[in-house]
Predicted model as a PDB file, atoms N, CA, C, CB and O in Angstrom, pLDDT in the B-factor column:
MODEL        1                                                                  
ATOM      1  N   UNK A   1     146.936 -91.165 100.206  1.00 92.00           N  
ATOM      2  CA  UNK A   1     148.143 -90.836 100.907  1.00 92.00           C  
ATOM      3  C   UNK A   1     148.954 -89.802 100.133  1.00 92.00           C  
ATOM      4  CB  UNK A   1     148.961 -92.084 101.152  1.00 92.00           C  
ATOM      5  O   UNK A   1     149.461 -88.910 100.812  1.00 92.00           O  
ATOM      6  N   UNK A   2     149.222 -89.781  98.352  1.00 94.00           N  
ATOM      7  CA  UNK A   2     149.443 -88.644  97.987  1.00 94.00           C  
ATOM      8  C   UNK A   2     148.905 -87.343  98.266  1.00 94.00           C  
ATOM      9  CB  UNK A   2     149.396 -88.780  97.105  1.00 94.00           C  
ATOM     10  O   UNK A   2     149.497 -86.343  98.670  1.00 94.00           O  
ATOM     11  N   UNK A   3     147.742 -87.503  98.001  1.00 95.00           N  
ATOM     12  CA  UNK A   3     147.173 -85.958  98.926  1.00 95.00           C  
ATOM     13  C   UNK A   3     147.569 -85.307 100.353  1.00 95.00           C  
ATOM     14  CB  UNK A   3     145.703 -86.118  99.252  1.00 95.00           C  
ATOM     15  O   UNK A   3     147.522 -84.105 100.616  1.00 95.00           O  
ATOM     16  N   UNK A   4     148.020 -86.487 101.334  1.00 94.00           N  
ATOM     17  CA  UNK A   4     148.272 -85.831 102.368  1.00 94.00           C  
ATOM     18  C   UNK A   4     150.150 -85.592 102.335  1.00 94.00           C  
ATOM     19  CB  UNK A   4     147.557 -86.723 103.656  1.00 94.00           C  
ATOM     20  O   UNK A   4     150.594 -84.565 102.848  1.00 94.00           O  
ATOM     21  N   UNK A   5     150.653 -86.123 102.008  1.00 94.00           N  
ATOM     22  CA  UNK A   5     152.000 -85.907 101.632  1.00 94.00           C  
ATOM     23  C   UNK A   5     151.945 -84.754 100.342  1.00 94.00           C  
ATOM     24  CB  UNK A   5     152.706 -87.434 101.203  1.00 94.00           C  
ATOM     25  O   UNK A   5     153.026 -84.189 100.176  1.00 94.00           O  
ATOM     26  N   UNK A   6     151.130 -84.438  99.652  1.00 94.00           N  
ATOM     27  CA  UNK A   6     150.812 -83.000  98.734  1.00 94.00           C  
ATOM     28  C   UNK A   6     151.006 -82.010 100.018  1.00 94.00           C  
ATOM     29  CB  UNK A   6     148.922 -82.853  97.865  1.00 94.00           C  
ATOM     30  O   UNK A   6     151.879 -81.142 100.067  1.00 94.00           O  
ATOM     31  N   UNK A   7     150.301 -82.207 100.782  1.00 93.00           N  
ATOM     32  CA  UNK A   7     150.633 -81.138 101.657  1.00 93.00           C  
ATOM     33  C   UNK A   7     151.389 -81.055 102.959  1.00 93.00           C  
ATOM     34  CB  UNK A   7     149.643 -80.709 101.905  1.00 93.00           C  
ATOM     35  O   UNK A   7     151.205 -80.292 103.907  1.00 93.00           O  
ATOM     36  N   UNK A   8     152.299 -82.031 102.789  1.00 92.00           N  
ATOM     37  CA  UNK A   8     153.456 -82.010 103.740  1.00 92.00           C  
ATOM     38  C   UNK A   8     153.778 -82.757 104.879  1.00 92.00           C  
ATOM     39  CB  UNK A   8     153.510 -81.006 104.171  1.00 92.00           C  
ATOM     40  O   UNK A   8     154.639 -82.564 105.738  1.00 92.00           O  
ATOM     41  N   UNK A   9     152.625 -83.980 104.692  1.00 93.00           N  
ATOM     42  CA  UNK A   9     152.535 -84.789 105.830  1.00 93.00           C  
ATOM     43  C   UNK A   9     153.354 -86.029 105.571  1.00 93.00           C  
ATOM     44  CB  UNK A   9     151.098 -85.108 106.165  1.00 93.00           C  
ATOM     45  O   UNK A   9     153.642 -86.329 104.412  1.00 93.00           O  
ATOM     46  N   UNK A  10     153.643 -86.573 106.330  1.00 93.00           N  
ATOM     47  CA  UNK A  10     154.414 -87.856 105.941  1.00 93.00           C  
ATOM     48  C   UNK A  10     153.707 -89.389 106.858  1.00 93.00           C  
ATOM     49  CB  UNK A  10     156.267 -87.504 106.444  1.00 93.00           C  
ATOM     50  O   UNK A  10     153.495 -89.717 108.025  1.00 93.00           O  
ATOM     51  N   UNK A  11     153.542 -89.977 105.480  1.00 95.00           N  
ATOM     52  CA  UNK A  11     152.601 -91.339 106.308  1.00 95.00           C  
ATOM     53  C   UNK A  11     153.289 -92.198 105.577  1.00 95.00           C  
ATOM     54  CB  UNK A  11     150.699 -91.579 106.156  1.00 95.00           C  
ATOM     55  O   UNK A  11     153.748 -92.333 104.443  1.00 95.00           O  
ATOM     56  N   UNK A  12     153.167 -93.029 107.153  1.00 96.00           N  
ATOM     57  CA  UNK A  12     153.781 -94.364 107.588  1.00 96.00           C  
ATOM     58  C   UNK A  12     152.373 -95.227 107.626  1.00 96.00           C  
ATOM     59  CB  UNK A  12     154.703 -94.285 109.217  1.00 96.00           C  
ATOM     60  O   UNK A  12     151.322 -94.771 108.075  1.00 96.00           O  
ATOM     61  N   UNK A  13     152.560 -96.752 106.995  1.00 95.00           N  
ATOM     62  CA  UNK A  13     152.009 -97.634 106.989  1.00 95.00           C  
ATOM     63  C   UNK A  13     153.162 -98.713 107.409  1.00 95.00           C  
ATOM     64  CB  UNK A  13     151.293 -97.681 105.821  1.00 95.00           C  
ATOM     65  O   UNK A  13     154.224 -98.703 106.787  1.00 95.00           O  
ATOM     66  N   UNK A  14     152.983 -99.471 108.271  1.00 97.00           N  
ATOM     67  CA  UNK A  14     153.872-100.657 108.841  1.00 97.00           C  
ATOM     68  C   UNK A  14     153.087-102.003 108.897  1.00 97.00           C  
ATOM     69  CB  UNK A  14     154.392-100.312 110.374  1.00 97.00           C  
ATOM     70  O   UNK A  14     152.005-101.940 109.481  1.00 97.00           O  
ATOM     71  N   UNK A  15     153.529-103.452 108.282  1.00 97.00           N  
ATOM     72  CA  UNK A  15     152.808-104.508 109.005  1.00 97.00           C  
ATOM     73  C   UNK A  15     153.986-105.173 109.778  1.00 97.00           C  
ATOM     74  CB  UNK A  15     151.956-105.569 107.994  1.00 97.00           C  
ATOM     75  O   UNK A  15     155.122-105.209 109.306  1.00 97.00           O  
ATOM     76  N   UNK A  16     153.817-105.442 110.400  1.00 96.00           N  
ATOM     77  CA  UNK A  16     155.027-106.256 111.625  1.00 96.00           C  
ATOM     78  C   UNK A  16     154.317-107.694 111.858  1.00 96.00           C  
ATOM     79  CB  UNK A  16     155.183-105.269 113.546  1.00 96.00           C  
ATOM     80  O   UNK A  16     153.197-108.102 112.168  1.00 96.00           O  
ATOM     81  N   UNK A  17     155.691-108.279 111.512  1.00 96.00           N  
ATOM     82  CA  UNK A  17     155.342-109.812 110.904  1.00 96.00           C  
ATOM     83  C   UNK A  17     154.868-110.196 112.152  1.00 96.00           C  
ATOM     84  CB  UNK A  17     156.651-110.897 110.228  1.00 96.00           C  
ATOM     85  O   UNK A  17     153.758-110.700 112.322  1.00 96.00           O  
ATOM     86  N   UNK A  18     156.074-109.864 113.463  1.00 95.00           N  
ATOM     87  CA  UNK A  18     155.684-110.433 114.942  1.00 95.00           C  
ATOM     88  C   UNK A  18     154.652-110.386 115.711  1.00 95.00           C  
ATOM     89  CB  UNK A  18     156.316-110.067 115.719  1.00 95.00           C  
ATOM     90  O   UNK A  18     154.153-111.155 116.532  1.00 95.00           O  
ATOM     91  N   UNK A  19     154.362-109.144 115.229  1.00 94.00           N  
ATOM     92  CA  UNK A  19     152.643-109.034 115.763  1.00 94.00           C  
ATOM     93  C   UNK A  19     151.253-109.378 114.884  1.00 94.00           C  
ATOM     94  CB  UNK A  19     152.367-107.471 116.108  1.00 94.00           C  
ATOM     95  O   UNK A  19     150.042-109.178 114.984  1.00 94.00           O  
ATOM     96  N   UNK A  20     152.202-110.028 113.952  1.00 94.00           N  
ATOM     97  CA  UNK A  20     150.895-110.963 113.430  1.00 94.00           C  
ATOM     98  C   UNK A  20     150.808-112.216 113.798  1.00 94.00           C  
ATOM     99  CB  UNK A  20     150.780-111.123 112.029  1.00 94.00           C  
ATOM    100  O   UNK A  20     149.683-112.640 114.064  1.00 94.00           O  
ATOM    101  N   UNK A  21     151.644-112.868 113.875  1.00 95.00           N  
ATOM    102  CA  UNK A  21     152.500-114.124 114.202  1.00 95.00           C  
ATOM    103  C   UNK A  21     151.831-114.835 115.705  1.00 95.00           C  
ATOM    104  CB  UNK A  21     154.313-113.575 114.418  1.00 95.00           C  
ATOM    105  O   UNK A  21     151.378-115.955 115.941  1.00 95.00           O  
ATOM    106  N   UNK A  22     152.042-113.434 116.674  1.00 95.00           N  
ATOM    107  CA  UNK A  22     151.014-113.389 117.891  1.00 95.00           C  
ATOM    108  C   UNK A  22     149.730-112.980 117.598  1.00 95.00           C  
ATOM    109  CB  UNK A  22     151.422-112.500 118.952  1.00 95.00           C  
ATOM    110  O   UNK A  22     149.297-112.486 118.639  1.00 95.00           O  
ATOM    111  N   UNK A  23     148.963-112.928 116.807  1.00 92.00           N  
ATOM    112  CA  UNK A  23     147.672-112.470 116.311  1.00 92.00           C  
ATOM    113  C   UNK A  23     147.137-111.710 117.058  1.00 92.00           C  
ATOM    114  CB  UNK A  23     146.809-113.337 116.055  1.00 92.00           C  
ATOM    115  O   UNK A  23     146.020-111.811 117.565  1.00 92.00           O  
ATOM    116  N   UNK A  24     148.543-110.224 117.268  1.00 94.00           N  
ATOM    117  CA  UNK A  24     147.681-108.801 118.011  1.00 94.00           C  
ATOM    118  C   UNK A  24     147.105-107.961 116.432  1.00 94.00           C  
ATOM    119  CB  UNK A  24     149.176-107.404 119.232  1.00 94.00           C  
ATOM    120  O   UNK A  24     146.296-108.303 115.570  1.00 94.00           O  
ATOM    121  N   UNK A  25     147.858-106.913 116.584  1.00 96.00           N  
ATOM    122  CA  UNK A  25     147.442-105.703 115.966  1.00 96.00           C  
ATOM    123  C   UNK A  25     149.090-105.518 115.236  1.00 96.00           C  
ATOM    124  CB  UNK A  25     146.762-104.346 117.215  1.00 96.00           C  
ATOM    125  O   UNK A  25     150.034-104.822 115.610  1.00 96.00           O  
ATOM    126  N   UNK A  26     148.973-106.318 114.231  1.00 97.00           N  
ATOM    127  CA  UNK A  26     150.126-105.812 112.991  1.00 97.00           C  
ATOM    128  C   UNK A  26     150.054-104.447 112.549  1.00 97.00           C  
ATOM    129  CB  UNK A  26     149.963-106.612 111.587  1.00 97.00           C  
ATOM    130  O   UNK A  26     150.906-103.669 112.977  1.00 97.00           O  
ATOM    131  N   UNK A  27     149.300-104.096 111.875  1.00 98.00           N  
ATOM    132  CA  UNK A  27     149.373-102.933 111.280  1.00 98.00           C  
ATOM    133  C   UNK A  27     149.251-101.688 112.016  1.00 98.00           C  
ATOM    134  CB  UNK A  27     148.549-102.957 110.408  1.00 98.00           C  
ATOM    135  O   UNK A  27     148.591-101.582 113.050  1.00 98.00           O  
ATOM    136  N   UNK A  28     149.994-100.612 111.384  1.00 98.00           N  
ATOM    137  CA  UNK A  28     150.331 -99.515 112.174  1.00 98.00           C  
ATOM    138  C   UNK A  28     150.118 -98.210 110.878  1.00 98.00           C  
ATOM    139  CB  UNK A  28     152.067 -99.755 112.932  1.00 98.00           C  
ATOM    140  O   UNK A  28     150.319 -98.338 109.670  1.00 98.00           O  
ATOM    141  N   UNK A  29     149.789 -97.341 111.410  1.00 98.00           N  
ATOM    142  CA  UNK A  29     149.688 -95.848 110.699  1.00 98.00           C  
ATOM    143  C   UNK A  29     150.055 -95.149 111.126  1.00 98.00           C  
ATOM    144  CB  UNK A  29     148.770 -95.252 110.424  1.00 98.00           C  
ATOM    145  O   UNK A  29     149.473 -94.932 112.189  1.00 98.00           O  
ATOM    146  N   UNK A  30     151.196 -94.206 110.840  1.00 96.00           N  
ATOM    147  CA  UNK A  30     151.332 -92.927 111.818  1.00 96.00           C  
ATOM    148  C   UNK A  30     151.466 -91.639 110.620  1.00 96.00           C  
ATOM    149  CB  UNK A  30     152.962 -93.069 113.018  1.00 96.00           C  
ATOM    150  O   UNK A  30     151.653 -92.029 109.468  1.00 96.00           O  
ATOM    151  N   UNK A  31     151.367 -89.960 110.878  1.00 95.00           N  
ATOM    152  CA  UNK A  31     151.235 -89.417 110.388  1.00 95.00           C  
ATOM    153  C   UNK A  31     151.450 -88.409 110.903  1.00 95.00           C  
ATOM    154  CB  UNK A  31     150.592 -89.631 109.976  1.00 95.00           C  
ATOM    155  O   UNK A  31     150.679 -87.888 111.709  1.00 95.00           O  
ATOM    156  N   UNK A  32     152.757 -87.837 110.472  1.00 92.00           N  
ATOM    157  CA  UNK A  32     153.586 -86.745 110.976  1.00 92.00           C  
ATOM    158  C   UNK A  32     154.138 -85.710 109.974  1.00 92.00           C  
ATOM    159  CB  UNK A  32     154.701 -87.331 111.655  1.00 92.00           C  
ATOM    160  O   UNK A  32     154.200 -85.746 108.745  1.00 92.00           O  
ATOM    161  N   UNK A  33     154.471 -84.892 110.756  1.00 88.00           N  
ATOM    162  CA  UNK A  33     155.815 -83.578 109.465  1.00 88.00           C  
ATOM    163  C   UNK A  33     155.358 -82.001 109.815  1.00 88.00           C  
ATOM    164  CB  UNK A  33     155.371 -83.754 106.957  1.00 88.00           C  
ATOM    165  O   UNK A  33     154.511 -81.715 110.662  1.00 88.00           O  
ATOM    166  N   UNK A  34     155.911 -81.277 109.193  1.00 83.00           N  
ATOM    167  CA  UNK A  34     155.639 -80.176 109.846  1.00 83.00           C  
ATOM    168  C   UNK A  34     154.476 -79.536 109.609  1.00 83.00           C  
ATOM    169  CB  UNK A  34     156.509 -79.415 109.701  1.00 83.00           C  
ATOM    170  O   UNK A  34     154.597 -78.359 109.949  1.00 83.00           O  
ATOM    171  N   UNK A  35     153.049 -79.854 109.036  1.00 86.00           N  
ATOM    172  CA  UNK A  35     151.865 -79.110 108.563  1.00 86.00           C  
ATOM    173  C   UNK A  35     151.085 -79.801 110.454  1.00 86.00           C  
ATOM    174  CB  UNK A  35     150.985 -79.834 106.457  1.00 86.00           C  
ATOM    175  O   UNK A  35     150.032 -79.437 110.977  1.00 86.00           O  
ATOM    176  N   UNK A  36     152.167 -80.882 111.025  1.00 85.00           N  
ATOM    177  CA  UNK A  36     151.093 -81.069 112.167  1.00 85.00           C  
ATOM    178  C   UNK A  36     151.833 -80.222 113.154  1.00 85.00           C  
ATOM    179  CB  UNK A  36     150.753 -82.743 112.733  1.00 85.00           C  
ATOM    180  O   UNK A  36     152.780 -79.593 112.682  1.00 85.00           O  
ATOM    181  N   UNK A  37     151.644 -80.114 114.141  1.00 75.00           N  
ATOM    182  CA  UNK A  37     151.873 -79.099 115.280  1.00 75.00           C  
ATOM    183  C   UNK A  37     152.541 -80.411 116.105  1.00 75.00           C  
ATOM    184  CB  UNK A  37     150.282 -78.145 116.051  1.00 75.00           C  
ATOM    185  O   UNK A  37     151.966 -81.498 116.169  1.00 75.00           O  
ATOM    186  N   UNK A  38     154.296 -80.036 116.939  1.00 74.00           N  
ATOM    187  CA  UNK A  38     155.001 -81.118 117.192  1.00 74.00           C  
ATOM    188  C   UNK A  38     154.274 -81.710 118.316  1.00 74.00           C  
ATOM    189  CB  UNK A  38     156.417 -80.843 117.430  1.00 74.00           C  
ATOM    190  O   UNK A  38     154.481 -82.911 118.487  1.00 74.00           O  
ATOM    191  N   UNK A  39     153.451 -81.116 119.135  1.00 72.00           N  
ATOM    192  CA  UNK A  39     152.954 -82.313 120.247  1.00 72.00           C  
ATOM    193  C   UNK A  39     151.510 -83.330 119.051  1.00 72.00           C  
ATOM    194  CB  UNK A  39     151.958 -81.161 122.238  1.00 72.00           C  
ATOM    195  O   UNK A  39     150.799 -84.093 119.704  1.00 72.00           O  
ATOM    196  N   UNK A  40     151.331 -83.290 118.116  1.00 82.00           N  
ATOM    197  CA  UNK A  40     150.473 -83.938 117.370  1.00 82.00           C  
ATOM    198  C   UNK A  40     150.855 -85.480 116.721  1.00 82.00           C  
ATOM    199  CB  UNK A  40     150.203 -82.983 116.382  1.00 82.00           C  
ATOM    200  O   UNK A  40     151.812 -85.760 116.000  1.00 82.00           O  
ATOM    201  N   UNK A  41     150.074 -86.129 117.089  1.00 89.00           N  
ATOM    202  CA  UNK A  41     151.208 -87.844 115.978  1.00 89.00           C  
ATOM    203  C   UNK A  41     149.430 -88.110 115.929  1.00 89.00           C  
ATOM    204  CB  UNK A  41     152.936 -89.857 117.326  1.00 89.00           C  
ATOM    205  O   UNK A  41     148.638 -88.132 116.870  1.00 89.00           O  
ATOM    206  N   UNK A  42     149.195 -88.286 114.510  1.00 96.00           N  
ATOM    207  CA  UNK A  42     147.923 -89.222 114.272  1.00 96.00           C  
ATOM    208  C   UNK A  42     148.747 -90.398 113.910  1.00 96.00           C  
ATOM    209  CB  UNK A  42     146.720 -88.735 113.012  1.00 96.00           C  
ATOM    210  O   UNK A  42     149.722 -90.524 113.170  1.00 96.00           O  
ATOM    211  N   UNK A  43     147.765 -91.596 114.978  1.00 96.00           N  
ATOM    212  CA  UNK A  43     149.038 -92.794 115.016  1.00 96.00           C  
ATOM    213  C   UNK A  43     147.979 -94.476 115.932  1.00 96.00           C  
ATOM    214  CB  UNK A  43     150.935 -91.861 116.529  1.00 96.00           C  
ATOM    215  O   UNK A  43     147.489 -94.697 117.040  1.00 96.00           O  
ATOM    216  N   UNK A  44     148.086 -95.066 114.904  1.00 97.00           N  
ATOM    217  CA  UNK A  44     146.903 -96.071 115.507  1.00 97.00           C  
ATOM    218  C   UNK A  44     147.289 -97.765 115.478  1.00 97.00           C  
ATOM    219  CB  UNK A  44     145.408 -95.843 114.471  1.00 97.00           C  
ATOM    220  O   UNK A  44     147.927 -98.168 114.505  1.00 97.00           O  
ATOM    221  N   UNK A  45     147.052 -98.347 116.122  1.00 97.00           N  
ATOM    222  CA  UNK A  45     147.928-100.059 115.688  1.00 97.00           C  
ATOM    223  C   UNK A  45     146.433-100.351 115.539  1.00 97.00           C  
ATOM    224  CB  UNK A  45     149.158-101.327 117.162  1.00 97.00           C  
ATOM    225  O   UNK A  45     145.458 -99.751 115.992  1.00 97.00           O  
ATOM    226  N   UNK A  46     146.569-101.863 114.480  1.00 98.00           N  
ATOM    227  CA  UNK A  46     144.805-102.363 114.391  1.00 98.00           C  
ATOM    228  C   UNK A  46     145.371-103.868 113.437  1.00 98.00           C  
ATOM    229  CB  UNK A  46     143.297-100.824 113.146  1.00 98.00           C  
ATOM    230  O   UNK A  46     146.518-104.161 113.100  1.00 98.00           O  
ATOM    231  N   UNK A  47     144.382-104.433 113.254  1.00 97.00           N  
ATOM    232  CA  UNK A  47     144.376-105.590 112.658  1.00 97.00           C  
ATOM    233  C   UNK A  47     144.206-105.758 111.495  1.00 97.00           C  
ATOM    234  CB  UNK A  47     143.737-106.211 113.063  1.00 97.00           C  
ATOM    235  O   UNK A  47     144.689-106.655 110.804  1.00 97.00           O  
ATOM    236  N   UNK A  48     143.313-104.676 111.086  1.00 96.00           N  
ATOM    237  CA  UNK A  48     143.219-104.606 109.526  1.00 96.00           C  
ATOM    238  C   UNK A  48     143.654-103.346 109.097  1.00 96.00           C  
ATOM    239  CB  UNK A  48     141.801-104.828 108.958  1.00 96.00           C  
ATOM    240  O   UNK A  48     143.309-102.477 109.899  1.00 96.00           O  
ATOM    241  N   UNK A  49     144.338-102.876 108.050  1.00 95.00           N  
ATOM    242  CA  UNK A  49     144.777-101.364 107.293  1.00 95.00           C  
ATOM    243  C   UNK A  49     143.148-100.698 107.168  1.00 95.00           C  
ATOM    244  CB  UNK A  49     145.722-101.615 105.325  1.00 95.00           C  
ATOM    245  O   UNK A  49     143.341 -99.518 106.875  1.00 95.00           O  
ATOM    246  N   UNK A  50     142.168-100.853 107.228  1.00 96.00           N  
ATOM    247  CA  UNK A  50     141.049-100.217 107.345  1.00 96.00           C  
ATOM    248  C   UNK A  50     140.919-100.088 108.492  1.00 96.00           C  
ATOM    249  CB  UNK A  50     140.065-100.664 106.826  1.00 96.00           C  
ATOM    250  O   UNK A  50     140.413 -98.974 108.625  1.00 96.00           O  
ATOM    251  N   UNK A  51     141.091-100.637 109.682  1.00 97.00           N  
ATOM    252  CA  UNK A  51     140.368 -99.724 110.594  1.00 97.00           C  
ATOM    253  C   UNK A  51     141.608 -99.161 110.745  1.00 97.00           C  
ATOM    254  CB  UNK A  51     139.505-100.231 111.928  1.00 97.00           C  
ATOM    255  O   UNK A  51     141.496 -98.499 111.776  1.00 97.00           O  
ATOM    256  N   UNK A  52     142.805 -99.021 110.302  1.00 97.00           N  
ATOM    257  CA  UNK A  52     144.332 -97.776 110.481  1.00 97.00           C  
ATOM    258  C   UNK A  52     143.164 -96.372 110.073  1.00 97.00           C  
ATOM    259  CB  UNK A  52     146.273 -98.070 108.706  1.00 97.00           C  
ATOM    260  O   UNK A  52     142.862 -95.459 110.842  1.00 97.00           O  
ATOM    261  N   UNK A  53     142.594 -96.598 108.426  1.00 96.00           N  
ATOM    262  CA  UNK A  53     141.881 -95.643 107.590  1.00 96.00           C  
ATOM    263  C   UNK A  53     140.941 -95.203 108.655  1.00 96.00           C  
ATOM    264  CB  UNK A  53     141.177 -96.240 106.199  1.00 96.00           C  
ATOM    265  O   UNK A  53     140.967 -93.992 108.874  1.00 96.00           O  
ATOM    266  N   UNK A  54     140.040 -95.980 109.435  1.00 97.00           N  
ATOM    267  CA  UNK A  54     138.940 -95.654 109.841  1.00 97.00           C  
ATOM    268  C   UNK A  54     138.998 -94.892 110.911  1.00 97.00           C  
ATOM    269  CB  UNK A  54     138.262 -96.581 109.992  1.00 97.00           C  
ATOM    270  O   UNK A  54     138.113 -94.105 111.245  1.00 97.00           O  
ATOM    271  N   UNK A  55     140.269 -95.131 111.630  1.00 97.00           N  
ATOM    272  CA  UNK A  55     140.624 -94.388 112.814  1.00 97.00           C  
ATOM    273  C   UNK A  55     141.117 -92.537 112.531  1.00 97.00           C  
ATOM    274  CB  UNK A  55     141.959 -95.365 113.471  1.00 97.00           C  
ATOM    275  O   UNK A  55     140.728 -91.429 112.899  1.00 97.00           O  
ATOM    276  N   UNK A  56     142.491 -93.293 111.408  1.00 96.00           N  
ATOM    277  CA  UNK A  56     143.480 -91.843 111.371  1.00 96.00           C  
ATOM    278  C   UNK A  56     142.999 -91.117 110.390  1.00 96.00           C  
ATOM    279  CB  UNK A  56     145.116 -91.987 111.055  1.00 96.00           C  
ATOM    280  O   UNK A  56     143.548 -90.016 110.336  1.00 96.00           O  
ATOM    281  N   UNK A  57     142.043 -91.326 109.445  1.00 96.00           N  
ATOM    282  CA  UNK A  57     141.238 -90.277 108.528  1.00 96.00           C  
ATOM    283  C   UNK A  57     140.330 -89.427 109.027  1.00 96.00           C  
ATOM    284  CB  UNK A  57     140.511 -90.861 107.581  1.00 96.00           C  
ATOM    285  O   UNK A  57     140.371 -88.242 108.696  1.00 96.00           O  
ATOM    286  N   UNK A  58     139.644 -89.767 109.652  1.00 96.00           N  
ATOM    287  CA  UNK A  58     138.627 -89.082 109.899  1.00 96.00           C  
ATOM    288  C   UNK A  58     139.536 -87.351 111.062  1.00 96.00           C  
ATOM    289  CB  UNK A  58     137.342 -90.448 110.798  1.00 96.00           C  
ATOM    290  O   UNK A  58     139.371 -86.132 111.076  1.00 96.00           O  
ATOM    291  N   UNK A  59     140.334 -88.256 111.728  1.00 95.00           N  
ATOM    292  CA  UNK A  59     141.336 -87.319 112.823  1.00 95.00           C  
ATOM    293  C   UNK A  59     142.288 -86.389 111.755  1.00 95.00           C  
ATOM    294  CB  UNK A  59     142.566 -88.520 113.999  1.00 95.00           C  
ATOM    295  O   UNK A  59     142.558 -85.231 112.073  1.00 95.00           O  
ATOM    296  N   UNK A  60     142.498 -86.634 111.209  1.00 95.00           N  
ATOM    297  CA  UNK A  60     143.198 -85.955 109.912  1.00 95.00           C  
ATOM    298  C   UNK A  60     142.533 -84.856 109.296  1.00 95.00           C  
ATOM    299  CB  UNK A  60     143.367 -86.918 108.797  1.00 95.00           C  
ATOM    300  O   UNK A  60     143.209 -83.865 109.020  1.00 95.00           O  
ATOM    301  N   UNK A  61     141.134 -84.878 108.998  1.00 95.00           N  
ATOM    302  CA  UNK A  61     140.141 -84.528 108.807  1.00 95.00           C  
ATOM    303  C   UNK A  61     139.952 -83.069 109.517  1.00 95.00           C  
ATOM    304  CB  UNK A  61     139.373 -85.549 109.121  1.00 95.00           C  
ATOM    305  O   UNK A  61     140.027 -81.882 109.201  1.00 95.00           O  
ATOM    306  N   UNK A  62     139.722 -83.702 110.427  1.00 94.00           N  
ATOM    307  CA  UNK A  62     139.460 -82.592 112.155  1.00 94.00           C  
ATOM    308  C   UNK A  62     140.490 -81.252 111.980  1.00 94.00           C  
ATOM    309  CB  UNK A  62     140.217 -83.696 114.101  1.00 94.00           C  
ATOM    310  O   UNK A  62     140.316 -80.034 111.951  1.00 94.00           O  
ATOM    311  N   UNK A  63     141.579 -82.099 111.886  1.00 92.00           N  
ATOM    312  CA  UNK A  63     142.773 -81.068 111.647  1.00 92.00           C  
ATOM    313  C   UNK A  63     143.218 -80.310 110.640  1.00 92.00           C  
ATOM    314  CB  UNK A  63     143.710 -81.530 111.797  1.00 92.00           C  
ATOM    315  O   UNK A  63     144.316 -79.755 110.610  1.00 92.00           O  
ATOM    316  N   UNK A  64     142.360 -80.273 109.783  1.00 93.00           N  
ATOM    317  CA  UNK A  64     142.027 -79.681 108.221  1.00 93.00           C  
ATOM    318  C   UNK A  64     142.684 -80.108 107.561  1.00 93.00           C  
ATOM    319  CB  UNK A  64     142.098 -78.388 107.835  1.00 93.00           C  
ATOM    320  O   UNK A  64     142.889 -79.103 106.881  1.00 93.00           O  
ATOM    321  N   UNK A  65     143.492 -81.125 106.954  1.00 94.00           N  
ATOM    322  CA  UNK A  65     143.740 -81.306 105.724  1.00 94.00           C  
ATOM    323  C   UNK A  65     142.714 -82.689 105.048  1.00 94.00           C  
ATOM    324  CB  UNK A  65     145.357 -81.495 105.699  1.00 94.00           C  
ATOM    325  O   UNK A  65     142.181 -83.638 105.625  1.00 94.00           O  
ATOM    326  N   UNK A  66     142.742 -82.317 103.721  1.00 93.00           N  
ATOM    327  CA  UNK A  66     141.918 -83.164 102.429  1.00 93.00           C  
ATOM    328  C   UNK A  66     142.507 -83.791 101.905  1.00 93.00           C  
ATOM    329  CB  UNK A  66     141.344 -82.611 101.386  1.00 93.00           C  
ATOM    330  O   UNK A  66     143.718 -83.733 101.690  1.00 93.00           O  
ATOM    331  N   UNK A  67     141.357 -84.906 101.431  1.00 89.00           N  
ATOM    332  CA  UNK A  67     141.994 -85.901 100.395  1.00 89.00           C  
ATOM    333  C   UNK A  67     141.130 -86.863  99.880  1.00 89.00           C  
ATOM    334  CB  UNK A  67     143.105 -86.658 100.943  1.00 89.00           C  
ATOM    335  O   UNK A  67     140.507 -87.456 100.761  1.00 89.00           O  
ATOM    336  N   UNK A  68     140.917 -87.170  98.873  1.00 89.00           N  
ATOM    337  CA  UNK A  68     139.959 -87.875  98.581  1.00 89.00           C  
ATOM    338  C   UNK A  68     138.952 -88.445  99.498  1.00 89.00           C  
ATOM    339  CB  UNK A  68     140.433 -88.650  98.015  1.00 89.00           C  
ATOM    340  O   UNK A  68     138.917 -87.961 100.629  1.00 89.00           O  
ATOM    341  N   UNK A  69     138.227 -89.276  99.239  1.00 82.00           N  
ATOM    342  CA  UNK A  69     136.925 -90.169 100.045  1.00 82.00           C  
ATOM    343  C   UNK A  69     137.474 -91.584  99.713  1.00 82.00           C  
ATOM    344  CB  UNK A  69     135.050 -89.917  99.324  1.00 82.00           C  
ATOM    345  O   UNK A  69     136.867 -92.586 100.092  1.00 82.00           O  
TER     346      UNK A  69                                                      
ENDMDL                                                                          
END                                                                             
């Protein structure tokens, strides 16, 4: 996440107690700022912080910026 905030992105990780509580999809990722283009939000709800990774990395990716493996 330093790497992508190195280059100007700003990421959000959220767990929300309530939507665990209801055993949906707590966790949340979103990933915004000005290196994305304003109609752009890489942005995913899921159950585990890996599939947040598994979803919004690879899309991150696409859109050229790097960062570790």
């Amino acid at each position: 996440m330093e790497a992508l905030a190195e280059q100007g992105v700003t990421v959000l990780f959220k767990a929300d107690a309530e939507r665990m509580a209801e055993r949906g999809k707590p966790w949340t990722f979103v990933a915004s700022g000005a290196p994305l283009r304003e109609d752009v939000l890489v942005r995913t709800d899921a159950v585990f912080v890996e599939q947040c990774l598994a979803v919004c990395l690879p899309r991150l990716r696409e859109l050229g910026f790097s960062f570790p493996e």
